[in-house]
KEKE-3310 file (N, C-alpha, C; in steps of 0.2 Angstrom, whole numbers, plus 5000, padded with zeros to 4 digits):
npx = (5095:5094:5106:5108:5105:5104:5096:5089:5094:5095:5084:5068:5051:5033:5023:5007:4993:4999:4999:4995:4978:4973:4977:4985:5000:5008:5001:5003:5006:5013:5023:5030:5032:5041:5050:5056:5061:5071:5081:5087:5077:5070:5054:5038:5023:5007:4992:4971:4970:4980:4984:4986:4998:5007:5012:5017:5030:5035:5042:5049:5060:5064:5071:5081:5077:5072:5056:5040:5025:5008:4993:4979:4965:4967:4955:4952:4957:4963:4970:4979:4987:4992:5000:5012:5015:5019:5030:5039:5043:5046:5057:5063:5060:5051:5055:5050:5034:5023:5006:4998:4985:4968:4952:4942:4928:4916:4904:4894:4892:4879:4872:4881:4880:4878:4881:4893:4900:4906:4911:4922:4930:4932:4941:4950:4955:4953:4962:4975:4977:4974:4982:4999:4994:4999:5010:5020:5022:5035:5042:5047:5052:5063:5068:5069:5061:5052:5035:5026:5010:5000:4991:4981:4981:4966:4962:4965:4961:4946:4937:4924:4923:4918:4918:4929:4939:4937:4940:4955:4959:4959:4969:4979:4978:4980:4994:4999:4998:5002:5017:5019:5017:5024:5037:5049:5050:5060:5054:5047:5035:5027:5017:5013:5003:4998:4994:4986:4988:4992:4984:4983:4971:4966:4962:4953:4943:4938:4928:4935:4939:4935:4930:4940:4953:4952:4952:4963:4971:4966:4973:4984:4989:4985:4992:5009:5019:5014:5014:5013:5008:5013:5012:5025:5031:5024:5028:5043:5045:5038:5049:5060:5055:5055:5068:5085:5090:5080:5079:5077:5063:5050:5030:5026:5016:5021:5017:5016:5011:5012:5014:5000:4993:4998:4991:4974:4959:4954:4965:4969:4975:4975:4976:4966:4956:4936:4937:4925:4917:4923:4910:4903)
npy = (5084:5067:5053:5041:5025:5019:5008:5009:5019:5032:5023:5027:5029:5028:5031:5028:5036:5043:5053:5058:5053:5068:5069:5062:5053:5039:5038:5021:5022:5035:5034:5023:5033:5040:5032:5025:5036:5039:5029:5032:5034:5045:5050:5050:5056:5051:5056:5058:5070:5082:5089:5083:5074:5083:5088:5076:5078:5088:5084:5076:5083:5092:5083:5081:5073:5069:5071:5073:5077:5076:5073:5064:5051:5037:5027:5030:5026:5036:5045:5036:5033:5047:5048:5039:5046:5058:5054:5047:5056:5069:5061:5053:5038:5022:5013:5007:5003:5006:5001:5009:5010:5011:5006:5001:4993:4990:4973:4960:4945:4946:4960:4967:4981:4983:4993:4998:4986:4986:4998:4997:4988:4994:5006:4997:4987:4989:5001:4997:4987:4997:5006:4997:4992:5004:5005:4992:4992:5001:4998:4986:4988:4993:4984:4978:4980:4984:4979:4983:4979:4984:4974:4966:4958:4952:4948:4934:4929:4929:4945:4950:4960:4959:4965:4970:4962:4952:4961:4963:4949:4949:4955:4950:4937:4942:4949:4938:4931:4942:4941:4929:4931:4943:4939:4935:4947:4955:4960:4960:4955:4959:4957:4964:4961:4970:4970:4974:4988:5005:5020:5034:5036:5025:5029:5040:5034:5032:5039:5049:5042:5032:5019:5021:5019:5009:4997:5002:4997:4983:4981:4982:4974:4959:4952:4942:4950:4959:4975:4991:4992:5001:5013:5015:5000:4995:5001:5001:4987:4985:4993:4986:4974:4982:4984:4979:4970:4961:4951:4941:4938:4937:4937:4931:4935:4946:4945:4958:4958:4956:4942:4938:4933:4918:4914:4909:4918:4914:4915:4925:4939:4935:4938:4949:4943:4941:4957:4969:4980:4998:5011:5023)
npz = (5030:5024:5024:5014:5011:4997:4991:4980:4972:4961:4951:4948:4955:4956:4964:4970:4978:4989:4997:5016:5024:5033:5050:5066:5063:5049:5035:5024:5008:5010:5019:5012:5001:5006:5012:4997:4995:5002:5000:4988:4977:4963:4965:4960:4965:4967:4969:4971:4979:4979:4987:4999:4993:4991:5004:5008:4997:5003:5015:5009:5001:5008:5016:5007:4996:4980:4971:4963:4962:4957:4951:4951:4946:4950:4946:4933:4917:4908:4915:4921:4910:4906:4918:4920:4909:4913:4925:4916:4908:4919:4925:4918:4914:4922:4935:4946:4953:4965:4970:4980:4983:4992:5001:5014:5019:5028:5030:5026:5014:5011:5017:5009:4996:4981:4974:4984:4981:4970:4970:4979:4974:4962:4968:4977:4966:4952:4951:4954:4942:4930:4931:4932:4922:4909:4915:4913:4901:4901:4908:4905:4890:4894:4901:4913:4932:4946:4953:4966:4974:4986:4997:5008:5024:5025:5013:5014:5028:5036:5039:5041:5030:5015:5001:5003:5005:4996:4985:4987:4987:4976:4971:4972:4967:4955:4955:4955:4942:4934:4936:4931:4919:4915:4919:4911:4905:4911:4926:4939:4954:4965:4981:4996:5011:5023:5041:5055:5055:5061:5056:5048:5041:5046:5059:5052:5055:5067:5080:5091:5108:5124:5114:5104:5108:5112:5103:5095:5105:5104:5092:5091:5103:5096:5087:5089:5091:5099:5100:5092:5073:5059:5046:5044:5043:5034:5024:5022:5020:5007:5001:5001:4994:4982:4979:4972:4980:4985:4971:4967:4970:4967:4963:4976:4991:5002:5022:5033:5047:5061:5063:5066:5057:5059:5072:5080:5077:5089:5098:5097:5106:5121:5134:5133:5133:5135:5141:5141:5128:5132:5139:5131)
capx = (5098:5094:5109:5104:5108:5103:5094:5087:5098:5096:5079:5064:5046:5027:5018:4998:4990:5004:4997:4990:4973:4974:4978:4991:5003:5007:4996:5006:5008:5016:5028:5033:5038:5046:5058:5060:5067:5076:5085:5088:5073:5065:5046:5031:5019:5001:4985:4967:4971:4988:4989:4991:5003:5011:5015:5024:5034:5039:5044:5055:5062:5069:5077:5087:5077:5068:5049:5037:5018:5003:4985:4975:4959:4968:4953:4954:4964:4968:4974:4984:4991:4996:5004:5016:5020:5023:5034:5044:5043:5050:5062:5066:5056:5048:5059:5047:5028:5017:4999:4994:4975:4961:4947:4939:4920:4913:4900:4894:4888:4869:4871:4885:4876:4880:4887:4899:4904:4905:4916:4928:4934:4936:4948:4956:4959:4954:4968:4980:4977:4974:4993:5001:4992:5003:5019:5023:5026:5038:5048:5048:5057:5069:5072:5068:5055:5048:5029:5024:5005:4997:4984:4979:4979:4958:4962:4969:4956:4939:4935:4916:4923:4917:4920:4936:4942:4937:4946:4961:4963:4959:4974:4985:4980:4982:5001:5004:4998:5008:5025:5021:5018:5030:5045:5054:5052:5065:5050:5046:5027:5025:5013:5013:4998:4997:4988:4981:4991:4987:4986:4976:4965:4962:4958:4948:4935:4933:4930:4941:4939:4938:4932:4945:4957:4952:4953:4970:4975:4965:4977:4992:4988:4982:4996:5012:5023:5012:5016:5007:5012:5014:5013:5032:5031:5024:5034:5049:5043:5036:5055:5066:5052:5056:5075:5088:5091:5076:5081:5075:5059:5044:5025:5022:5015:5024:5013:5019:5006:5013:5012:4992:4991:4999:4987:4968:4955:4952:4972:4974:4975:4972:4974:4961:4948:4931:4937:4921:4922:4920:4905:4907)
capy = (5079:5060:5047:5037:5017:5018:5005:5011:5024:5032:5024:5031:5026:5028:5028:5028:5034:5044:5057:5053:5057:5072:5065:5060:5044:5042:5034:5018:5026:5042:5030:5022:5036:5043:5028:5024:5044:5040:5025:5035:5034:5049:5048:5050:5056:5052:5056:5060:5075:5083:5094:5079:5074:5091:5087:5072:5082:5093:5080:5070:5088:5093:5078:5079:5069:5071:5069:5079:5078:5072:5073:5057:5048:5033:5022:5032:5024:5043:5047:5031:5033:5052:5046:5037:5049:5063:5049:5047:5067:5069:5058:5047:5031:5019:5007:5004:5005:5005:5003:5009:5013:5003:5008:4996:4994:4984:4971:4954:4946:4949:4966:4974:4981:4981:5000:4995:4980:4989:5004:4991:4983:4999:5010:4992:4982:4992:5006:4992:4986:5003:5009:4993:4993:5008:5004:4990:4992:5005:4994:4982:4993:4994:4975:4977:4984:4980:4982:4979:4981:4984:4970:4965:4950:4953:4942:4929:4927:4934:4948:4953:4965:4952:4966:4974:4955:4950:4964:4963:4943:4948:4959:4945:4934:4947:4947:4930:4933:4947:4939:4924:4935:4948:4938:4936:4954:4957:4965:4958:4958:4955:4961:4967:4962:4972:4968:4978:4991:5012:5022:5042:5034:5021:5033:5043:5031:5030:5045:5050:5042:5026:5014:5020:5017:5001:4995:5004:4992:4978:4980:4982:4964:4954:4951:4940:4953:4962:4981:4994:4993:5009:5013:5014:4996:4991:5006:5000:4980:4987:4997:4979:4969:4986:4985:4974:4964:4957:4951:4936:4935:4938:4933:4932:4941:4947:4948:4961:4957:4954:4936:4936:4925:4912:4913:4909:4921:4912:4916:4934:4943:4931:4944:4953:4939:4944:4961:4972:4987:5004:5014:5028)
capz = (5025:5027:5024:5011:5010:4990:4989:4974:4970:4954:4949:4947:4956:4956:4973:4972:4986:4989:5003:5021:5025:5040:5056:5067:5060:5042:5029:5020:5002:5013:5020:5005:4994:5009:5013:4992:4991:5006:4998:4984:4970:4963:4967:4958:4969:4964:4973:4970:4984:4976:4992:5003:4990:4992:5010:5007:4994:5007:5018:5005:4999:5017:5017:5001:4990:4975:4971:4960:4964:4950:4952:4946:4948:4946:4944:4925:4910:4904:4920:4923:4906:4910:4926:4916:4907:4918:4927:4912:4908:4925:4928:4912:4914:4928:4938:4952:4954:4972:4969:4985:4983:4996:5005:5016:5022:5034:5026:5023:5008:5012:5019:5005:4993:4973:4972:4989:4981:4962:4972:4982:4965:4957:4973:4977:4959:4945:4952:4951:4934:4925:4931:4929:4912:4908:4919:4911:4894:4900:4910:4897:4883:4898:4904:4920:4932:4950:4954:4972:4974:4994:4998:5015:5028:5025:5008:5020:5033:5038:5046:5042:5025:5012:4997:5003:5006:4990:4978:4990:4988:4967:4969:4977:4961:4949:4954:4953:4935:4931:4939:4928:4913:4914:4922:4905:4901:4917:4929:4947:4955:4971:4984:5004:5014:5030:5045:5060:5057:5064:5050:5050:5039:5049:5065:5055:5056:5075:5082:5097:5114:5123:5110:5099:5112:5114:5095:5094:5109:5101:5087:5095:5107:5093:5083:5093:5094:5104:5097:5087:5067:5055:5039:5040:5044:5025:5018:5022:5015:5001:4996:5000:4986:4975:4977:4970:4987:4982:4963:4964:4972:4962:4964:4982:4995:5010:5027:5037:5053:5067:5066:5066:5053:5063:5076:5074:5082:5098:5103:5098:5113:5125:5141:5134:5130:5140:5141:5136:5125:5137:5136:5126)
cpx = (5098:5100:5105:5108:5109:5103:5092:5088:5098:5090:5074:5057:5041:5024:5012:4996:4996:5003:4993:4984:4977:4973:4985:4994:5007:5004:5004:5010:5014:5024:5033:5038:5041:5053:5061:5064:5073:5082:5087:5085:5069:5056:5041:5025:5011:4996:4977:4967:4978:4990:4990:4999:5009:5016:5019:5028:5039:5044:5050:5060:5068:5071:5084:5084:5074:5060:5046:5027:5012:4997:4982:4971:4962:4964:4949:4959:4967:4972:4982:4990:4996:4999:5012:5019:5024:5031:5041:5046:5048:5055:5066:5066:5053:5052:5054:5041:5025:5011:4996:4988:4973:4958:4943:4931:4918:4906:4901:4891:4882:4871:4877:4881:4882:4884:4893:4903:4910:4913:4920:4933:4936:4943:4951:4959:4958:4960:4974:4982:4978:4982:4998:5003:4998:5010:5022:5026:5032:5044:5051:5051:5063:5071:5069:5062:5053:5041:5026:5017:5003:4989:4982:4978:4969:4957:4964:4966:4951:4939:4929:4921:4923:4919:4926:4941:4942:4942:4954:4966:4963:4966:4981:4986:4982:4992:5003:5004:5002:5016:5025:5022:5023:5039:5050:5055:5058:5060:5046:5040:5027:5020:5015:5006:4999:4991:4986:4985:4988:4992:4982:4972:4961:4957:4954:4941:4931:4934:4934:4936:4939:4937:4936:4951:4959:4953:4960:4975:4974:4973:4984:4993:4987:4989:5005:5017:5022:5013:5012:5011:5010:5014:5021:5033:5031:5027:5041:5050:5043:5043:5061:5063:5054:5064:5079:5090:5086:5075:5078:5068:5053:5037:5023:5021:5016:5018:5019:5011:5008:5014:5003:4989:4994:4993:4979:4964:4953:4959:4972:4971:4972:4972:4968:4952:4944:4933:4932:4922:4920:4915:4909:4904)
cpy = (5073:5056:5044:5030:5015:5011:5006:5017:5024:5030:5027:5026:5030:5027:5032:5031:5039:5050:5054:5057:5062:5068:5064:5052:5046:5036:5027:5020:5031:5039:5025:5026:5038:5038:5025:5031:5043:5037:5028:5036:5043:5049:5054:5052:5057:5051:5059:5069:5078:5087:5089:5077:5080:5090:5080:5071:5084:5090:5075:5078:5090:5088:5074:5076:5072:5068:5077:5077:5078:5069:5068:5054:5041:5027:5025:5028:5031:5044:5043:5031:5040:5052:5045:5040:5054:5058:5049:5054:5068:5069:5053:5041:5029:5013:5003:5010:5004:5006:5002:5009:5008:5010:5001:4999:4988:4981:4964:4952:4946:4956:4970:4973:4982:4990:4998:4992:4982:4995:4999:4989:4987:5002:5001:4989:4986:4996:5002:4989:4989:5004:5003:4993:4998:5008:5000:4989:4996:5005:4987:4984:4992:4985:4976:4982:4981:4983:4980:4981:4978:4979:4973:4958:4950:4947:4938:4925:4933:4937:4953:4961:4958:4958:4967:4967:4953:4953:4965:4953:4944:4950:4953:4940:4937:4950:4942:4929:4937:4945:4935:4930:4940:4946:4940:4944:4957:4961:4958:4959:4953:4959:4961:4966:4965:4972:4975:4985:5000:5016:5030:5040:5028:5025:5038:5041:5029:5038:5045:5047:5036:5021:5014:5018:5010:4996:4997:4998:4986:4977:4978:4972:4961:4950:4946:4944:4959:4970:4981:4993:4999:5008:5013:5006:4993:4995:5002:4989:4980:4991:4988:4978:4975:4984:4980:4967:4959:4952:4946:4934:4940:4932:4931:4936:4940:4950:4952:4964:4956:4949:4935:4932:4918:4909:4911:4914:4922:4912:4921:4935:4939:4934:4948:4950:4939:4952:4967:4976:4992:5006:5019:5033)
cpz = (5028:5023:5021:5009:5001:4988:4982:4971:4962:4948:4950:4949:4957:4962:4972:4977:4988:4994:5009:5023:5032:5047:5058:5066:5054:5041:5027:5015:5004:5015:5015:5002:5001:5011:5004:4992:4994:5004:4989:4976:4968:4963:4964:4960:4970:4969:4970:4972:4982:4984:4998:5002:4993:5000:5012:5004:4997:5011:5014:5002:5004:5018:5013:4995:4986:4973:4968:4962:4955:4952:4948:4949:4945:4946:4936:4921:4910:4910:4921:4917:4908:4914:4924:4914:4910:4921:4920:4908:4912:4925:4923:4911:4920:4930:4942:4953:4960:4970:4975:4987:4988:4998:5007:5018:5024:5030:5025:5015:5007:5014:5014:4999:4985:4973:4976:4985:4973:4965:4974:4977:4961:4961:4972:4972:4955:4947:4948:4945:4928:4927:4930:4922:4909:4909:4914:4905:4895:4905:4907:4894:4886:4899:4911:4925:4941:4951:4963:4972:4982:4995:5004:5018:5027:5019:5010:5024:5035:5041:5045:5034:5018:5003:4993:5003:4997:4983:4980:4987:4979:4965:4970:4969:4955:4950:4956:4945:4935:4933:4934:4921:4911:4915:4917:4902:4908:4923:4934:4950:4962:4976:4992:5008:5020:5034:5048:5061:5058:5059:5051:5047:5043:5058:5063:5055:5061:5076:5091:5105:5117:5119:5106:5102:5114:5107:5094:5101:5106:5095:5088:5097:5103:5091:5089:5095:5101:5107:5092:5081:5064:5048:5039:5038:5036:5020:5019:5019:5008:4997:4997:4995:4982:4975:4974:4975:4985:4972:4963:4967:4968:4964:4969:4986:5002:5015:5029:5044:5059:5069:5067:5062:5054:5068:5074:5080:5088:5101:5104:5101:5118:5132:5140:5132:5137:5143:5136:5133:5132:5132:5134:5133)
residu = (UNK:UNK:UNK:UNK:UNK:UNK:UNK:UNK:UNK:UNK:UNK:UNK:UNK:UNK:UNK:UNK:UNK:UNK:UNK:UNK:UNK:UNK:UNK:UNK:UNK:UNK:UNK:UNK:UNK:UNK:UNK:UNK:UNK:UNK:UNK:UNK:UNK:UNK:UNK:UNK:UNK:UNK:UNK:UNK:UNK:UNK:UNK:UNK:UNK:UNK:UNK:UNK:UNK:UNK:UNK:UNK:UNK:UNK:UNK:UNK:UNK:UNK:UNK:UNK:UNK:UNK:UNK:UNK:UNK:UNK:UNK:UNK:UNK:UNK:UNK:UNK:UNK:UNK:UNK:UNK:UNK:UNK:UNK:UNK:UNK:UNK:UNK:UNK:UNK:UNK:UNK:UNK:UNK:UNK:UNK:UNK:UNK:UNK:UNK:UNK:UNK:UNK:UNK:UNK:UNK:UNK:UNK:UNK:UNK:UNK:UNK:UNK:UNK:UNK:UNK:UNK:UNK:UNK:UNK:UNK:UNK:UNK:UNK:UNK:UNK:UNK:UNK:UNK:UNK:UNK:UNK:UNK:UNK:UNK:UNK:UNK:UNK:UNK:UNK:UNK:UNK:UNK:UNK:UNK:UNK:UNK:UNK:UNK:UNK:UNK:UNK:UNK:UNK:UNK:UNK:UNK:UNK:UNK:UNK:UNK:UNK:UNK:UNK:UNK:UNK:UNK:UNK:UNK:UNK:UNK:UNK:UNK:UNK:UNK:UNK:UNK:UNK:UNK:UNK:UNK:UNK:UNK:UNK:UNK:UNK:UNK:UNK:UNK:UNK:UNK:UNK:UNK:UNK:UNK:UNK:UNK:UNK:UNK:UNK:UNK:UNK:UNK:UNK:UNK:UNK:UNK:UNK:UNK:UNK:UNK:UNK:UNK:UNK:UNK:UNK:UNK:UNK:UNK:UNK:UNK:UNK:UNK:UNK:UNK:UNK:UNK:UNK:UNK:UNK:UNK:UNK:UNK:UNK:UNK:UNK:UNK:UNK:UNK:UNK:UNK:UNK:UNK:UNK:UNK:UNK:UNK:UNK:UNK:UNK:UNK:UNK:UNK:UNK:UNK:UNK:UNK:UNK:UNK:UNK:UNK:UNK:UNK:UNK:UNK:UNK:UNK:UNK:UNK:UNK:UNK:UNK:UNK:UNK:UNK:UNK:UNK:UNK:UNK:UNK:UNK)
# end
């Protein structure tokens, strides 16, 4: 049993994305619902994978909270609409939404192709629009409502992913819209960009040895504090913008980087600038 601060004690939230891929760490989404149950929300736990899901059920279960599990392809309406309801089935409406979904892919705009660029826009912003689409009116009815949606510092500054950059910075503008549009209905839209942080999704795209090693220090150095980030790091960002602490802030979006978007390319990690990568 976990002590809880009860930040959001008593409501009721939706987290996207909501299992980590296999590996060691946690995913984002994973992190999320685990620190809103902690603070006291019942959770929603949506994934395309329910048995990921399942494993961050168990983990909020053994710790006292509550969360129910909901299989969805949330770049479907039908789905996103079902989501909702299960949610208000469940638990008796929608206080707070995470639309954690992304997939990144490496690519300029001559070298990403039109399916790439066609998928990107679907996992990173249609996700977010379609569940929204449905949240909101059903925190409207209520008066009030938060939505935090998970970008990325990529929509910020360059880094050779020119689709995953693009539907990430759409996602940025598409809650400044919805803050403006929704504010008077009582309902708060903010977003989370995370930098370089280590996530199992992100390890499972190198495979194991030293260039992974070196990319995982990379990440770590770059940033001014000079330390790895986690997925608890934007879960735990992403549950202040959902809670009442936050009452008045709407319509921005909070880095949680390390400080790297202070810096410009030619600072981060200045100890390791001319350090080659290892052979494999």
């Amino acid at each position: 049993m976990v002590e809880r601060a009860g930040r959001v004690e008593g409501k009721t939230a939706i987290v996207t994305g909501a299992g980590s891929t296999p590996g060691p760490g946690i995913g984002t989404g994973k992190a999320t619902a685990v620190v809103l149950a902690r603070e006291g929300a019942s959770v929603l736990l949506v994934d395309l994978h329910p048995e990921r899901a399942e494993e961050t059920r168990k983990m909020i279960e053994e710790e006292g909270g509550k969360a129910e599990v909901f299989a969805a392809d949330v770049t479907k309406a039908a789905d996103c609409e079902a989501m909702v309801g299960a949610a208000v089935d469940a638990f008796g409406g929608v206080d707070i939404l995470v639309n954690n979904i992304g997939l990144a892919a490496l690519g300029t705009v001559v070298d990403t192709s039109e399916q790439d660029w066609d998928r990107s826009f679907d996992i990173n912003l249609r996700t977010a629009f379609l569940a929204s689409k449905y949240a909101v009116p059903v925190m409207a009815a209520k008066g009030a409502g938060s939505i935090v949606n998970v970008s990325s510092i990529s929509a910020l500054r360059g880094d050779g992913t020119v689709a995953y950059s693009a539907a990430k910075g759409g996602l940025i503008a598409m809650t400044v819209d919805m803050a403006y549009s929704h504010g008077r209905q009582g309902i708060r839209v903010n977003a989370v960009a995370p930098g370089h942080i280590t996530t199992p999704m992100v390890l499972s795209v190198s495979a194991p040895g030293p260039r992974a090693e070196f990319m995982n220090t990379l990440r770590s150095e770059a940033g001014l504090l000079g330390t790895p980030g986690t997925g608890w790091d934007v879960g735990w960002a992403a549950a202040f913008l959902a809670g009442d602490e936050a009452r008045w802030i709407t319509g921005v979006t909070l880095p949680v980087e390390s400080g790297v978007l202070s810096v410009t390319p030619l600072m981060m990690a200045p100890h390791l600038r001319g350090v080659p990568e290892p052979a494999e």
